[in-house]
BAVO-880120 format. One record per residue: residue number from 1; residue in three letters; chain; x, y, z of N, C-alpha, C, O in turn. Coordinates in steps of 0.05 Angstrom, whole numbers, plus 5000, padded with zeros to 4 digits. Layout:
seq	type	mol	npx	npy	npz	capx	capy	capz	cpx	cpy	cpz	opx	opy	opz
NUM	ala	A	X	Y	Z	X	Y	Z	X	Y	Z	X	Y	Z
...
This chain:
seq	type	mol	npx	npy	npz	capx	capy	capz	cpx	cpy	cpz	opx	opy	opz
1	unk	A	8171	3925	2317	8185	3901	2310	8174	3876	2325	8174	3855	2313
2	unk	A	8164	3878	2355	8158	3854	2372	8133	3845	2353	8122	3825	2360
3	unk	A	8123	3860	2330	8095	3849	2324	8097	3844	2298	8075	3840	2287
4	unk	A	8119	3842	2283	8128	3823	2264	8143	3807	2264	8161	3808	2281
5	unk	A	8143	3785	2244	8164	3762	2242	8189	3772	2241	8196	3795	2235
6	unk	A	8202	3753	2245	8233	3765	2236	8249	3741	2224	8246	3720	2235
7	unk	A	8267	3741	2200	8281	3719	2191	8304	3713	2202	8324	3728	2199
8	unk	A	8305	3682	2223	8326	3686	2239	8350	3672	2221	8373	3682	2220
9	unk	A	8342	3646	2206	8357	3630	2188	8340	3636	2157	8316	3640	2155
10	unk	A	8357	3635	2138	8353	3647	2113	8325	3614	2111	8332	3591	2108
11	unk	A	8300	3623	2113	8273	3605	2106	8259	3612	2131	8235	3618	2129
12	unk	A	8271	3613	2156	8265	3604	2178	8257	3633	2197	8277	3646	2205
13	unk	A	8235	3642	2203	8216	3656	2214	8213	3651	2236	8211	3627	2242
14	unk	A	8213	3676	2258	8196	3671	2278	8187	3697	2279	8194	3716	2265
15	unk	A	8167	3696	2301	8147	3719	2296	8122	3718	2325	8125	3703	2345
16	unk	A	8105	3733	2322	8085	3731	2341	8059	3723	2319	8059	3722	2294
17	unk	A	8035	3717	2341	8004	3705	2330	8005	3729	2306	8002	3720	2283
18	unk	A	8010	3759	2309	7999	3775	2306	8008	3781	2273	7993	3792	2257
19	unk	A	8041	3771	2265	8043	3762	2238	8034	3742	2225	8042	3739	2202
20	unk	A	8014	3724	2235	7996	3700	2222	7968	3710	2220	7952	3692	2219
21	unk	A	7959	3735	2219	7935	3736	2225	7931	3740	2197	7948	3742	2179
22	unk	A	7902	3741	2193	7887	3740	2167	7892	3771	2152	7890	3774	2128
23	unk	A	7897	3788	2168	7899	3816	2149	7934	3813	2140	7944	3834	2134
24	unk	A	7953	3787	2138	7975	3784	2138	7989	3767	2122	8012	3758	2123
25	unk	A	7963	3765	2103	7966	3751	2085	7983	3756	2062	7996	3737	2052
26	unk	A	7984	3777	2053	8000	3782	2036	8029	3785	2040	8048	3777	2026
27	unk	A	8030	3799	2065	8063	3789	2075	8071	3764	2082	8095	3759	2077
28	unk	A	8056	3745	2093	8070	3726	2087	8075	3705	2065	8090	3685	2068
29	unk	A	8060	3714	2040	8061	3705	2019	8092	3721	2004	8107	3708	1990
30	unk	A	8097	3746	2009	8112	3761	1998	8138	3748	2001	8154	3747	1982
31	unk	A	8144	3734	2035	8160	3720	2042	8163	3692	2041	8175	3679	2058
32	unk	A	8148	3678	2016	8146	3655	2008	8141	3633	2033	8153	3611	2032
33	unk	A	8125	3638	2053	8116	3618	2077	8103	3603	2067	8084	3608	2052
34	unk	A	8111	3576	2076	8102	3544	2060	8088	3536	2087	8065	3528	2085
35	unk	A	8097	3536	2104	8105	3520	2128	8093	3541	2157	8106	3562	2160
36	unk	A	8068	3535	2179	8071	3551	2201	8069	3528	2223	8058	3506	2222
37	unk	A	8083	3540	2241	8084	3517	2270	8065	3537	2289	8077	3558	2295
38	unk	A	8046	3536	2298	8032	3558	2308	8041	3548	2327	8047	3525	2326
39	unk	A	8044	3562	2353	8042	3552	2388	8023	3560	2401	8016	3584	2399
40	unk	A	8009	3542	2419	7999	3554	2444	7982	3542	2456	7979	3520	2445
41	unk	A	7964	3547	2481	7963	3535	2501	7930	3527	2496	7915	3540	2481
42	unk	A	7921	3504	2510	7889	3499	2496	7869	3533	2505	7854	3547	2491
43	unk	A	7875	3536	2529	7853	3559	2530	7867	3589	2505	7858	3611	2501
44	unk	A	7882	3579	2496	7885	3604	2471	7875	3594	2444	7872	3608	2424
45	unk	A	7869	3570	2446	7853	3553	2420	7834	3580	2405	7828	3580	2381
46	unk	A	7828	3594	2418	7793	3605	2404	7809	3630	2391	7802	3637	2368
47	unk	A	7829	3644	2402	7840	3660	2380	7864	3662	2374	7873	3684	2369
48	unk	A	7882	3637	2372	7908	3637	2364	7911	3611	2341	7926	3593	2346
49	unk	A	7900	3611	2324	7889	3581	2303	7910	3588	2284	7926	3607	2283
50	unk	A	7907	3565	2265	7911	3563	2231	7891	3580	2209	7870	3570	2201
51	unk	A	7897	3596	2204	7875	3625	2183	7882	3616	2163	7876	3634	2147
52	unk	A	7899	3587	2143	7897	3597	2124	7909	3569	2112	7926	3564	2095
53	unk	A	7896	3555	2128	7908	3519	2125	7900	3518	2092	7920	3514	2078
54	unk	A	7882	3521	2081	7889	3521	2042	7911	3526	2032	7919	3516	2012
55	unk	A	7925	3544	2047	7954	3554	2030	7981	3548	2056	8004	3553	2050
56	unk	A	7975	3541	2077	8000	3527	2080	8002	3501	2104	7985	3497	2122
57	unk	A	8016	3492	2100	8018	3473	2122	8029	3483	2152	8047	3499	2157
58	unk	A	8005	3465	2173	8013	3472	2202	8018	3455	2214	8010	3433	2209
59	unk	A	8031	3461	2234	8033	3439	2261	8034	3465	2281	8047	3485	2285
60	unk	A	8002	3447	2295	7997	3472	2321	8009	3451	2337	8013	3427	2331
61	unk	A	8014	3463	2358	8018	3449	2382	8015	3461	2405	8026	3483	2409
62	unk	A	7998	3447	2430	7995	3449	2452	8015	3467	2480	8012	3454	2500
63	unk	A	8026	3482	2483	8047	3480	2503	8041	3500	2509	8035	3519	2494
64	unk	A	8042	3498	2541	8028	3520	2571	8069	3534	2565	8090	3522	2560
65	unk	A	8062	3564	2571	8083	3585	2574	8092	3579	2606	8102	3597	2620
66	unk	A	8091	3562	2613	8102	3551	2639	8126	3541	2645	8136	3523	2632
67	unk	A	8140	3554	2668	8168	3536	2667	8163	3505	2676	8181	3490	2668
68	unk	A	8144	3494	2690	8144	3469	2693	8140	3453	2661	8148	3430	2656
69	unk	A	8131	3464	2650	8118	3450	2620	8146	3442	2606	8168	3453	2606
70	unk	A	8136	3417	2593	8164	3393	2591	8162	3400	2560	8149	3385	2544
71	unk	A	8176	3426	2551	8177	3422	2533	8198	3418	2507	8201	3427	2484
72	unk	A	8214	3397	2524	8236	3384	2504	8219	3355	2493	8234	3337	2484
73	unk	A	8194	3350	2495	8190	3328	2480	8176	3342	2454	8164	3328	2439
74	unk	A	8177	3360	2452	8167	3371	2421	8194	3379	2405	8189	3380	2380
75	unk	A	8217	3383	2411	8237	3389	2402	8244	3362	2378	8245	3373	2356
76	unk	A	8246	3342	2376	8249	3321	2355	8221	3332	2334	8227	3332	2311
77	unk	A	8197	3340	2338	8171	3341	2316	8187	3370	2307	8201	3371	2287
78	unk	A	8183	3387	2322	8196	3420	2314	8220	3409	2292	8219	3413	2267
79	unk	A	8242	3394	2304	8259	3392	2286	8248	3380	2255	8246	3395	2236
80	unk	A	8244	3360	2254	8230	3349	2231	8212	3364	2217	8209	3360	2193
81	unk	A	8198	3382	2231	8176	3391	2219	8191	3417	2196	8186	3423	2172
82	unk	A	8213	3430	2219	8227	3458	2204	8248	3447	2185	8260	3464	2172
83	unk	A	8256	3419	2180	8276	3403	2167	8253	3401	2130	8257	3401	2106
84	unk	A	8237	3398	2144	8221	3384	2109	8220	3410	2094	8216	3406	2070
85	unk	A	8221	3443	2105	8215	3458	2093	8243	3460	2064	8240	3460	2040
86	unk	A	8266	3461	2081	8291	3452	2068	8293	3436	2053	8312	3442	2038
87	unk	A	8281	3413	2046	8280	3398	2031	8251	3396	2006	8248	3382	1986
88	unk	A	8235	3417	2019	8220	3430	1999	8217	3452	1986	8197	3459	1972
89	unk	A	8246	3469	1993	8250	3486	1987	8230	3516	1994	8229	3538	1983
90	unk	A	8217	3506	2013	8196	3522	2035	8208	3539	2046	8232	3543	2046
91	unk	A	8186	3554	2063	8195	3570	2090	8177	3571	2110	8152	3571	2106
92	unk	A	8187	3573	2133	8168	3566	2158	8163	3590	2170	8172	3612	2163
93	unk	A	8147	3586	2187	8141	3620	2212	8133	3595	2228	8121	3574	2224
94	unk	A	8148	3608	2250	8146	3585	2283	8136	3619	2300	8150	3639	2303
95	unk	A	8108	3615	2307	8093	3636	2320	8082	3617	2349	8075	3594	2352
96	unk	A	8085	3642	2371	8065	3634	2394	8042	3660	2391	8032	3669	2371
97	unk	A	8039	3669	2419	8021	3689	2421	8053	3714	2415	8057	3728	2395
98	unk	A	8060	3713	2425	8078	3741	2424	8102	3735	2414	8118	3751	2405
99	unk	A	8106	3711	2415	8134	3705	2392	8164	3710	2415	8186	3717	2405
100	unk	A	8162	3706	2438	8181	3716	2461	8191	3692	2469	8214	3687	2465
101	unk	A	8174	3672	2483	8183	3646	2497	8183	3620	2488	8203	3609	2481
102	unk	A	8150	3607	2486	8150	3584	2480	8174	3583	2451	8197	3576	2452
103	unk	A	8161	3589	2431	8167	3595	2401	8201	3602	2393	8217	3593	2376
104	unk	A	8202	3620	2412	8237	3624	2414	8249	3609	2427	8274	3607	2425
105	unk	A	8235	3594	2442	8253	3566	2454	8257	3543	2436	8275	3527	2437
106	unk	A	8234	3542	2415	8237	3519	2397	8259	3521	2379	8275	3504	2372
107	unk	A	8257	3544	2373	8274	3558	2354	8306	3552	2362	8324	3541	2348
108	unk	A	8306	3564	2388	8335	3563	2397	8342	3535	2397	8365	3530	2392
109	unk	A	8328	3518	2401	8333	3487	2400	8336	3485	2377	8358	3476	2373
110	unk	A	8322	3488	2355	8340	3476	2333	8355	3490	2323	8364	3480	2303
111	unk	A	8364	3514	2328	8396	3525	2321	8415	3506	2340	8437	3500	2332
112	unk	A	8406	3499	2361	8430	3483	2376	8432	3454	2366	8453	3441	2365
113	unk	A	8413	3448	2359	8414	3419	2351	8436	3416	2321	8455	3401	2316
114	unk	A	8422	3436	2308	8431	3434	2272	8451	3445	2277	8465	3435	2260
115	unk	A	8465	3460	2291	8493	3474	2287	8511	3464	2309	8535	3469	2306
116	unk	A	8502	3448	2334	8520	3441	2348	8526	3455	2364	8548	3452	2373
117	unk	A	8505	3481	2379	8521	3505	2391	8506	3504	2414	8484	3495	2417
118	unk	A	8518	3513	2428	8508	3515	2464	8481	3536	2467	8470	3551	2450
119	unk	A	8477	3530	2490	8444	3548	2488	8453	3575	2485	8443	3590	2467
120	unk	A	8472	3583	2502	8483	3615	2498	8494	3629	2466	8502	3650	2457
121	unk	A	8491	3616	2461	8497	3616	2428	8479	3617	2421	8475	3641	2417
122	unk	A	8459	3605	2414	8441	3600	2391	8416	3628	2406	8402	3642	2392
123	unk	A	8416	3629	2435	8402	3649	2452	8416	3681	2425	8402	3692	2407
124	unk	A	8427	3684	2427	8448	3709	2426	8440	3710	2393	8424	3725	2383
125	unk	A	8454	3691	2379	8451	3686	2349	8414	3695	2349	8409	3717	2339
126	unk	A	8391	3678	2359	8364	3687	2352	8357	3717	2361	8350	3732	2343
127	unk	A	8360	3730	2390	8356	3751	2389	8373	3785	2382	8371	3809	2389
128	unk	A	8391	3766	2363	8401	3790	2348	8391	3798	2322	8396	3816	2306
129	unk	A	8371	3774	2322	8343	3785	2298	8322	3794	2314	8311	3815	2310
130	unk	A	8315	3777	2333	8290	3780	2348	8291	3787	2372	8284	3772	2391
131	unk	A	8302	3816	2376	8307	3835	2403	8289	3822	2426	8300	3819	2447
132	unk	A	8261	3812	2423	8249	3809	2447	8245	3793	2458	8232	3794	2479
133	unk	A	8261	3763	2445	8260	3741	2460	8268	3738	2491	8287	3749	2502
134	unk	A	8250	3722	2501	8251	3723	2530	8246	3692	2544	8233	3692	2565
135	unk	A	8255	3666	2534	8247	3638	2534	8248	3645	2578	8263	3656	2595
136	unk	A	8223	3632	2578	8226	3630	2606	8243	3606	2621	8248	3584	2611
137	unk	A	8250	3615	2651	8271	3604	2658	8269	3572	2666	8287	3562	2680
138	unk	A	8249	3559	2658	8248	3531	2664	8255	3519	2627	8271	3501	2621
139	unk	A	8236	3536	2605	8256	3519	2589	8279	3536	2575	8285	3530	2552
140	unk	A	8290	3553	2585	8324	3558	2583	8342	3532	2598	8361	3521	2587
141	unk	A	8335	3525	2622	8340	3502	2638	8342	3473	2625	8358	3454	2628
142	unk	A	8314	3476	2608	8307	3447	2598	8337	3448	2563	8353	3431	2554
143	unk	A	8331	3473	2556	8352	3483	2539	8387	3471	2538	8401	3459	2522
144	unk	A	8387	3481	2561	8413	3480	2569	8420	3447	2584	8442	3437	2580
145	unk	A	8403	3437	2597	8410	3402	2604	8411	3392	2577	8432	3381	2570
146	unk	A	8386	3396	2557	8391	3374	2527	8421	3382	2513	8437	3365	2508
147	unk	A	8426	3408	2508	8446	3406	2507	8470	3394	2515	8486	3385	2500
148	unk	A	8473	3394	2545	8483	3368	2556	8486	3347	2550	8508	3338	2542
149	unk	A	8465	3335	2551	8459	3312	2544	8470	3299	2513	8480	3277	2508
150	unk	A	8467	3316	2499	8471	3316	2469	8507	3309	2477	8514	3285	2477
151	unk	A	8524	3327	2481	8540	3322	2479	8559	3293	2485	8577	3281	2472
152	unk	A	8542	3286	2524	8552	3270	2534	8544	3241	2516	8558	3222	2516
153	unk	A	8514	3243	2499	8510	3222	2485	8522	3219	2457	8519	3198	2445
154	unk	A	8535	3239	2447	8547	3242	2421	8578	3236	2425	8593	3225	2409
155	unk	A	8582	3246	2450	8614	3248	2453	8629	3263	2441	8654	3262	2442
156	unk	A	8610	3284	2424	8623	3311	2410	8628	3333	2427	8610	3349	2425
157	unk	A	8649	3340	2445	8653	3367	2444	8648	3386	2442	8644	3379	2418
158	unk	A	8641	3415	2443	8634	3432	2433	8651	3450	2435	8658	3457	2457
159	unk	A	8662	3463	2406	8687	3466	2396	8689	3493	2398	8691	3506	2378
160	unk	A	8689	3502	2421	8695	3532	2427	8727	3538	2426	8744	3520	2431
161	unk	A	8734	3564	2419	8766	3566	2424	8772	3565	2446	8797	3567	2449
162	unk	A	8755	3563	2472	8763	3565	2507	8765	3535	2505	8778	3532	2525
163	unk	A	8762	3514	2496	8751	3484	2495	8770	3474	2478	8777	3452	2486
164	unk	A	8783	3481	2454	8804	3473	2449	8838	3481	2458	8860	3471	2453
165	unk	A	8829	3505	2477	8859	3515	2479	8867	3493	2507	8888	3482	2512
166	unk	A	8838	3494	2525	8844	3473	2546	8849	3444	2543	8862	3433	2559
167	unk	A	8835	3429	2517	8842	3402	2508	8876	3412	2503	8894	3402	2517
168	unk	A	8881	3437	2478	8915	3431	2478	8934	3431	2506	8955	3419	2508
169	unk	A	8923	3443	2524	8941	3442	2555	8942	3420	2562	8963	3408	2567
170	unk	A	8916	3408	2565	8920	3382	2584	8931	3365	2562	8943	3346	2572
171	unk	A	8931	3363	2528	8949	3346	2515	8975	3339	2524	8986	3317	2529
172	unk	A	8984	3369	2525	9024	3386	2534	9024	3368	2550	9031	3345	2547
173	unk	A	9015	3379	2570	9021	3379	2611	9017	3343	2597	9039	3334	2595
174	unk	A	9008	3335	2594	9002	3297	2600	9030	3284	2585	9041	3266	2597
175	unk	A	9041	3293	2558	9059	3293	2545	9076	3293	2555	9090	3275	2545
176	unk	A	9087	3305	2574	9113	3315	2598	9112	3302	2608	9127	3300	2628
C-alpha cells in the first residue's frame, strides 16, 4: 500500500514517486488523473520528474524534507493548484519520493484550510487512507501555528463539540 496512491478526497490523490512512474501509466489514467503536484528536493531532480507532461498538468516544486524548510509558503499555490482540478472536473496525485511527509503535509493543509479543521483532524482524516503518513515535526508545527493563525485572522472558531459546550458555559455563568 505505502507504494501506491491512495484517494484521500473523492479527485484528490496522494501517493509516492513510485505511483507516477512511467510503467503507471495506465493506472493513473484508469483513475482519471488530470492534475500531478510532484514534490521534491533539487538533488532528487534526476529521478523524481514529470514522465508524462503530454497528458497531464504539473506543478513540481522544490521543498527539502527538512523540519527547518518553510514550507507554508507553498500552501496558497498547492491550494489553487488542487482547487482548479474541481473546477475542471479533474483529478490530482500530490506525490513526493515516498508519499509520507512533504506531500502529506500539503495535503493535510488543504483539508484544513477547505474544511476548517484543526491539524489533528485533517492528520487522522488523511492517514486513515494513507496508513504511512509521517509529516515531519517542524512542518506538523508550521501546520498547526497556520492553523492558528487562520482562526485568529478569520475570527472563526473552530466548532468542535468541546468548543461549543465551553462557549455555552461561559454564555450561562456571564448571564447570572
Amino acid at each position: 500500500m505505502r507504494r501506491e496512491m491512495q484517494e484521500i478526497l473523492p479527485g484528490l490523490f496522494l501517493g509516492p514517486y513510485s505511483s507516477a512512474m512511467k510503467s503507471k501509466l495506465p493506472i493513473l489514467q484508469k483513475h482519471g488523473i488530470t492534475h500531478v503536484i510532484c514534490i521534491r528536493q533539487n538533488i532528487e531532480a534526476n529521478f523524481i520528474k514529470p514522465n508524462f507532461q503530454q497528458l497531464f498538468r504539473y506543478l513540481v516544486l522544490d521543498i527539502a524534507d527538512n523540519p527547518v524548510e518553510n514550507i507554508i509558503r507553498f500552501f496558497p499555490m498547492v491550494s489553487a493548484y488542487v482547487s482548479t482540478f474541481f473546477f475542471s472536473s479533474g483529478k490530482v496525485l500530490v506525490h513526493g519520493n515516498a508519499g509520507i511527509s512533504r506531500s502529506a503535509a500539503l495535503v493535510i493543509a488543504y483539508i484544513m484550510e477547505t474544511f476548517g479543521v484543526k491539524y489533528r483532524d485533517a492528520f487522522t482524516y488523511v492517514q486513515e487512507r494513507r496508513f504511512c503518513i509521517n509529516p515531519n515535526a517542524g512542518f506538523v508545527h508550521q501546520l498547526q501555528v497556520t492553523f492558528f493563525f487562520l482562526l485568529v485572522l478569520t475570527q472563526k472558531p473552530f466548532e468542535s463539540s468541546c468548543y461549543k459546550t465551553k462557549t455555552r458555559e461561559k454564555r450561562t455563568n456571564n448571564e447570572k
